[in-house]
C-alpha positions in Angstrom: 165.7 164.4 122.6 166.8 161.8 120.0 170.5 162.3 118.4 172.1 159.8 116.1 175.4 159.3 114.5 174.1 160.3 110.4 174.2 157.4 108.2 174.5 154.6 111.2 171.7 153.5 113.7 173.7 154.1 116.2 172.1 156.6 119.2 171.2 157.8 122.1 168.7 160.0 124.1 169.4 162.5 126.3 168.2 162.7 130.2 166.0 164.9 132.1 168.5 167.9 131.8 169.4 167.3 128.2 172.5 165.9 128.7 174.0 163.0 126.6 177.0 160.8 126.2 178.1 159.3 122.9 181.1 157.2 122.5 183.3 156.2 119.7 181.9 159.1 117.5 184.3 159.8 114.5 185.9 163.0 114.0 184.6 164.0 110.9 180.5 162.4 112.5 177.5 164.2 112.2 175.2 164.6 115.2 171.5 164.8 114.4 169.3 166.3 116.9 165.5 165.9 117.2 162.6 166.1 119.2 158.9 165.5 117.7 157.3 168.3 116.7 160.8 170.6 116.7 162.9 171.2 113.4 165.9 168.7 113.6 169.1 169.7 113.5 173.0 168.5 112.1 175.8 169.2 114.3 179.4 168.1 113.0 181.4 167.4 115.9 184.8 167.8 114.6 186.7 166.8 117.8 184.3 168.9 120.3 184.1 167.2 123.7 180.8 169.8 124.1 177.9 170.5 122.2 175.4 172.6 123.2 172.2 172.6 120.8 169.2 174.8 120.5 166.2 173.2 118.6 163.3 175.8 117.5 159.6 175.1 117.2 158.2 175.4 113.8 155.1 176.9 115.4 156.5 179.8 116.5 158.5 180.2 113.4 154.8 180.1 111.2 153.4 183.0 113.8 156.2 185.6 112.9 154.8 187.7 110.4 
């Protein structure tokens, strides 16, 4: 998985388990999340030290009925 700090360049990826480190990320920054072929997704971080993200698959969101 991709995340990067909105409005910068700055990012990172995440390892096998899905965990990440990100440094020097503002209080008031914005986390985006994505993965290709998964919706992305905008996390604020507003001083969490832990974010735990759950992407969805369009896919199985265009099966419900």
């Amino acid at each position: 998985m991709n995340i990067i700090l909105k409005r910068t360049t700055r990012g990172v990826t995440t390892d096998a388990s899905g965990r990440f480190t990100f440094n020097d990320v503002p209080d008031n920054g914005v986390l985006v999340f994505s993965y290709t072929g998964f919706i992305s997704q905008e996390i604020s971080v507003k001083g969490n030290t832990t974010i735990n993200v759950f992407i969805e698959n369009p896919c199985l969101l265009l099966a419900t009925f």
